[in-house]
N, C-alpha and C positions, 0 to 999 in steps of 0.2 A: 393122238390119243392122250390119255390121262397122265401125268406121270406118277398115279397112283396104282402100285402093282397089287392092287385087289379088289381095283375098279375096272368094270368095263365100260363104261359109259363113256364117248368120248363127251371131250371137254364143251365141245360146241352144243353135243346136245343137251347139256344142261343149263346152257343158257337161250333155248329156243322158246318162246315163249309159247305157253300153254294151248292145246287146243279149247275152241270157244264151247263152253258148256248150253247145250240146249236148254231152255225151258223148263221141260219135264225132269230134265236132271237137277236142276237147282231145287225144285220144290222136293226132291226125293232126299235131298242133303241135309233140309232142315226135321221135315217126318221120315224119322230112322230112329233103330232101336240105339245106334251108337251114340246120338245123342244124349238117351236116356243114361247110357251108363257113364258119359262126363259129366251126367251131375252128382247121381250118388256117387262114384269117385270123390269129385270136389266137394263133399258132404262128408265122408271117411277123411278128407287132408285137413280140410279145417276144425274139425272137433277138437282134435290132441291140443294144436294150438292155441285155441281159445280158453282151454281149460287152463292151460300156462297161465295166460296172457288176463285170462279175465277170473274163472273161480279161485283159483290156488290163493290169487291175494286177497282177494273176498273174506273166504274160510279162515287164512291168518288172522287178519282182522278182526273179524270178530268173534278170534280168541285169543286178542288181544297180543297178537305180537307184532313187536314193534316195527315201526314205518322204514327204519335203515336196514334191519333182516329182510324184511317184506323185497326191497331196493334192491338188495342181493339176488334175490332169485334171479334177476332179470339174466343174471348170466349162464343158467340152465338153456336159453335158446343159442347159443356157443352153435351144439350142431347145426341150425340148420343154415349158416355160413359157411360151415365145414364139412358141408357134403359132399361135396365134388370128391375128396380125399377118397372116400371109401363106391364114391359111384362106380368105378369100374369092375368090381368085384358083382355089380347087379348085371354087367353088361357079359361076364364070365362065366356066372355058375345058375343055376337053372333048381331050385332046391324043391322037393317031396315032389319031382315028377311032374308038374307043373306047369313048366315053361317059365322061360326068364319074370317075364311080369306077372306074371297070376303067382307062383311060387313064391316070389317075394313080398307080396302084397299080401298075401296069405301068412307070411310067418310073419311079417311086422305087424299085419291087425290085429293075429293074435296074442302078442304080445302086446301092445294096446290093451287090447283087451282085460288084458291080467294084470297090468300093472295100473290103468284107470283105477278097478275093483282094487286094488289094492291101498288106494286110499284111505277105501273106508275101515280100514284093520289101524290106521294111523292117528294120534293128538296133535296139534300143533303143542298145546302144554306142553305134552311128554318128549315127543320125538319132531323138532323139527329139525334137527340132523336130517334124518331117514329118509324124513319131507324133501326137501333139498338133493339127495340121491336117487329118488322117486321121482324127483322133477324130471333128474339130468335121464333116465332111466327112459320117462314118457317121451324127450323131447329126440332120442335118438333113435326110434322106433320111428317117432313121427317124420322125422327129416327123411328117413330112409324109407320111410313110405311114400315120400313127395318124390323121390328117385325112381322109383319102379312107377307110379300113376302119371305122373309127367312122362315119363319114357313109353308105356302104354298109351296114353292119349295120341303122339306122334307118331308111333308104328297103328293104329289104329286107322286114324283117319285122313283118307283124301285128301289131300294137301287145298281143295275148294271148300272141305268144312272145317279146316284147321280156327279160322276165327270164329265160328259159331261155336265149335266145341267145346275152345277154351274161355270162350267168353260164358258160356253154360258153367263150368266147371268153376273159373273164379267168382261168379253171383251165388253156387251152390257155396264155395267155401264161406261167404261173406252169412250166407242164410246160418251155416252152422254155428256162429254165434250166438244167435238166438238159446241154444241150448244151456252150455256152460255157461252164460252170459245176461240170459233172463231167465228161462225156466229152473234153471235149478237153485238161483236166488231166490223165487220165489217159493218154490217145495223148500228151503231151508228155512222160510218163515213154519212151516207146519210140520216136517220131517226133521228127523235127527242127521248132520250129516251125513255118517256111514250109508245113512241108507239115499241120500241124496247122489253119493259118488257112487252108487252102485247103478242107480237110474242111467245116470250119465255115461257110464261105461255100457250100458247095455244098446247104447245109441250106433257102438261100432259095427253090432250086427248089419246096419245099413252095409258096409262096404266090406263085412263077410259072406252074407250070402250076393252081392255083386260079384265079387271075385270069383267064386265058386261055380256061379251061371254064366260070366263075361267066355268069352273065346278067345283063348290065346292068341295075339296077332300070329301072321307067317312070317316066322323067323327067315329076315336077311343071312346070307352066308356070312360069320363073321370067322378071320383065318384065325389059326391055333398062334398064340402069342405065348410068350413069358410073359410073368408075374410084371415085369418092367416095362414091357411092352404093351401090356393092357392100360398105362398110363402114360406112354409116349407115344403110341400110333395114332390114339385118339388126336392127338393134339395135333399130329406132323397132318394125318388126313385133314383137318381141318383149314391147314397155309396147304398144302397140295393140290385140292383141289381147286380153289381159286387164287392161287398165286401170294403170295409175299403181303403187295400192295394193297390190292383189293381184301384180304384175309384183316391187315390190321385196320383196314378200312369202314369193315364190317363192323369191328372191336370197338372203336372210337365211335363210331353212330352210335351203339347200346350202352354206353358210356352217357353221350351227352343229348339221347333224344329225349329223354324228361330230364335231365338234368334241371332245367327252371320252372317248371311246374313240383318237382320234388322237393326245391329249396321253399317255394311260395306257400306250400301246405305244411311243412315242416313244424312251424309254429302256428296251429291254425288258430287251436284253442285260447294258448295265451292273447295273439292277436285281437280274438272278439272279445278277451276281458278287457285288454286293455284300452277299444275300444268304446267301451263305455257298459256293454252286451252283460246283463245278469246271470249268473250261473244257471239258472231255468232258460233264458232263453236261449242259451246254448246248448244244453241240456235236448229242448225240445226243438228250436226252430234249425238250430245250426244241423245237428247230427240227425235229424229226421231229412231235411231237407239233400243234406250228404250221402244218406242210406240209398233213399230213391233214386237218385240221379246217377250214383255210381252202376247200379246196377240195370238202370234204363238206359243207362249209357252201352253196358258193354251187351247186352241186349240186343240192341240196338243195331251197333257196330257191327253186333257176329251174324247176325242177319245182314245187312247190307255188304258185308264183306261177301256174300256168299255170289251176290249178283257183281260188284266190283274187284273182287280180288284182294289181295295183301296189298301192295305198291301204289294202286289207288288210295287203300283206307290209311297208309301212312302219311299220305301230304294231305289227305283232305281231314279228319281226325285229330293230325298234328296241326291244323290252325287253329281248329275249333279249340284244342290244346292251350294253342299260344295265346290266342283270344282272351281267354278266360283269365288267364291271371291277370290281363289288366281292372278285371273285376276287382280283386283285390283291393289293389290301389287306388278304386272307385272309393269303394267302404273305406278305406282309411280316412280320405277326406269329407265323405259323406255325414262321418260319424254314428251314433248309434241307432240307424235306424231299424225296425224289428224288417220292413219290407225290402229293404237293399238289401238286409244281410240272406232273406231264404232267397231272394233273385241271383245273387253274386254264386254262394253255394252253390245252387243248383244246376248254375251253367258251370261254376268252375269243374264239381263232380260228376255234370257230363260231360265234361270235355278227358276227365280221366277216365270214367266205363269207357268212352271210346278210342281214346287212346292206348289204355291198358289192352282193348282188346284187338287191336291191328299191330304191338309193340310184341305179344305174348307170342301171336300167329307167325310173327317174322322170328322171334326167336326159333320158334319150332321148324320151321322150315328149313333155319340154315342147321340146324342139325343132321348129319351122318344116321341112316340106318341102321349101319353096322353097332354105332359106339351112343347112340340116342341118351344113355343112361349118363356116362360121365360127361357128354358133351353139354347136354341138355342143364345138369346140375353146375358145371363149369360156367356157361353163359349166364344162367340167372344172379348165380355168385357174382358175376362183373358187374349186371344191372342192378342189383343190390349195392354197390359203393357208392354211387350219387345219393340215397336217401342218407347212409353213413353220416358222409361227409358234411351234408344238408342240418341233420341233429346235431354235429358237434360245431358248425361254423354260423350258422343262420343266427344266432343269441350273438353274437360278439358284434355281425354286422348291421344287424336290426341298432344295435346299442351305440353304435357310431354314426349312423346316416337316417336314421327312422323307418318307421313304417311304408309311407308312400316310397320314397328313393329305393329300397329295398326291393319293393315289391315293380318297382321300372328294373332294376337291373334284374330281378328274375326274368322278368319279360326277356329281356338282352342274350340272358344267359341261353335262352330258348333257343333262339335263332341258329346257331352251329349245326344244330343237329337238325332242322331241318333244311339248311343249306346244304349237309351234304345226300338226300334222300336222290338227286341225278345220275351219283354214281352207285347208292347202294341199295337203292330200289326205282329205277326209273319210271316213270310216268307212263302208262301203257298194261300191255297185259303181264302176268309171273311168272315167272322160270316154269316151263317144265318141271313136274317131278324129278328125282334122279332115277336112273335107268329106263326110261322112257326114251322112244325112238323117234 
């Protein structure tokens, strides 16, 4: 048995691999209402986001404040690295009657909500103090909404539509830029802000009335803990139930399975200036070419995953992965051709939709029932330090070895993590669910 005292499951049968899904079942995985609700979910995660990430500095802009305030903002996104901290607190308490995820998804949108709209009551002239506050305000709302929707997604769904669903859900986040990010640039050419940031906030209604229609997953039994306990069980369930070795083994995989694909796109942009590539045609052929492909990718992927499973789509995924960055180091030597560069793109960013989307699945999976919320926020947090490390290192060694050499050892850097896919997701069929006999 487990040596987990609030597991029944023995140990064996979590690693029994999966019964074979029929036919008729697989097509019922992909047409389902639960798909429908990871995309408006992932449409509610990505708005707050982009509005950070893409109008806020827009609107400074052009009212004229200056490019190193602008630069500042950037550390309004703080929480959403530091979520894990307060995730347990979503895995504890259950707020307006709700149940754990719809309750909280409900207070964060509406808070969103009111703090979007709250924009428009704002000057950058007058107040970008305020502005600044309002960020940190929107971005912790946001985070803590990506807590409760991520932890919904995995209490939701069958562990056989875990890749399609989140592969739905990150092309829906990808789509919500469109909003804050084109359209409301362009109503700023004809609209006064206020009334621009009012538009934009009314977009949250998407993933208010989702929440309010969605069905509560069926709450796992999770046991009564201390306040201390709701951030050390999680963590102890996580080495307990697969051991020490295999637990840091797990840990080190998500560490280094894009680790060289993260460093290779790290610098995409500067790459294709410096490769000879016009600010328009990066503009158009680079990031059009990147848009599609990311999202045909995980498209793609979360369908195909559905007929092969997780443990398949990570080694087969992960080449097409590793593949692609030799693209890269095609174009460096290539030079500035318009046709290398949307061919190079288009395979490197499908080789990310599909990697992102069997990388996302396997996150989810090794996730606990019980603790989904800080577990779920915990691991993404770990996968998160490779791009980190990727922004602050990639400039120093691009600048001592070049472009092509660079872009061979991201290749190099690749390989670890897909050497160790024998012990942490073996070739064949996936784990059983947990508590499954």
């Amino acid at each position: 048995m487990s040596d987990d005292p609030y597991s029944s499951t023995p140990e064996s049968e979590l690693l029994e691999p999966a019964p074979a899904q029929p036919p008729d079942s697989r097509w019922k995985s992909i047409f389902n209402v639960r798909m429908l609700i990871c995309m408006a979910c992932g449409f509610s995660s990505g708005l707050p986001l982009y509005v950070l990430y893409q109008l806020v500095p827009a609107w400074l802009r052009t009212e004229d404040v200056d490019l190193a305030t602008i630069g500042a903002f950037a550390l309004v996104s703080t929480p959403y690295t530091l979520k894990f901290l307060w995730a347990p607190l979503l895995d504890r308490f259950a707020p307006l009657g709700m149940g754990r995820r719809r309750g909280w998804s409900l207070v964060t949108q509406l808070g969103l909500l009111a703090s979007l709209a709250a924009f428009s009551m704002l000057s950058p002239s007058r107040s970008v103090g305020a502005i600044g506050v309002l960020c940190l305000v929107v971005s912790v709302f946001s985070a803590t909404q990506d807590i409760a929707l991520d932890a919904y997604r995995r209490e939701l769904l069958p562990d056989i539509e875990l890749g399609l669903g989140n592969s739905l859900a990150v092309n829906a986040y990808r789509v919500a830029s469109l909003v804050p990010g084109s359209l409301a640039l362009i109503l700023a050419d004809l609209l006064p802000w206020a009334t621009v940031h009012l538009v934009v906030a009314a977009f949250m209604g998407v993933g208010l009335v989702t929440t309010v229609l969605m069905p509560e997953p069926e709450r796992v039994h999770t046991p009564e803990l201390s306040f201390t306990q709701t951030i050390t069980e999680p963590l102890a369930s996580f080495f307990r139930q697969r051991g020490t070795g295999p637990a840091l083994a797990v840990l080190l995989f998500m560490l280094m399975y894009k680790l060289g694909d993260s460093m290779a796109t790290a610098l995409a942009t500067p790459f294709y200036l410096d490769t000879g590539f016009s600010m328009t045609q990066v503009g158009t052929v680079a990031k059009v070419a990147s848009l599609w492909a990311s999202i045909v990718g995980g498209t793609v992927g979360g369908l195909v995953m559905v007929w092969i499973g997780i443990n398949r789509a990570l080694w087969l995924f992960g080449l097409v992965q590793l593949v692609s960055i030799l693209g890269f180091a095609w174009l460096s030597v290539a030079g500035p051709e318009v046709g290398v560069l949307f061919a190079v793109v288009s395979f490197e960013y499908l080789g990310v939709g599909l990697g992102t989307a069997a990388f996302v699945a396997f996150i989810a999976r090794n996730t606990d029932p019980r603790y989904t919320a800080f577990q779920f926020a915990m691991l993404t947090a770990l996968t998160g330090v490779p791009r980190t490390l990727a922004g602050a290192t990639t400039g120093l060694v691009v600048e001592a070895v070049g472009y092509t050499t660079f872009f061979l050892g991201c290749f190099l850097l690749a390989l670890p993590g897909m050497a160790m896919l024998p012990w942490v997701a073996p070739w064949g069929d996936d784990p059983a669910p947990e508590g499954t006999s």
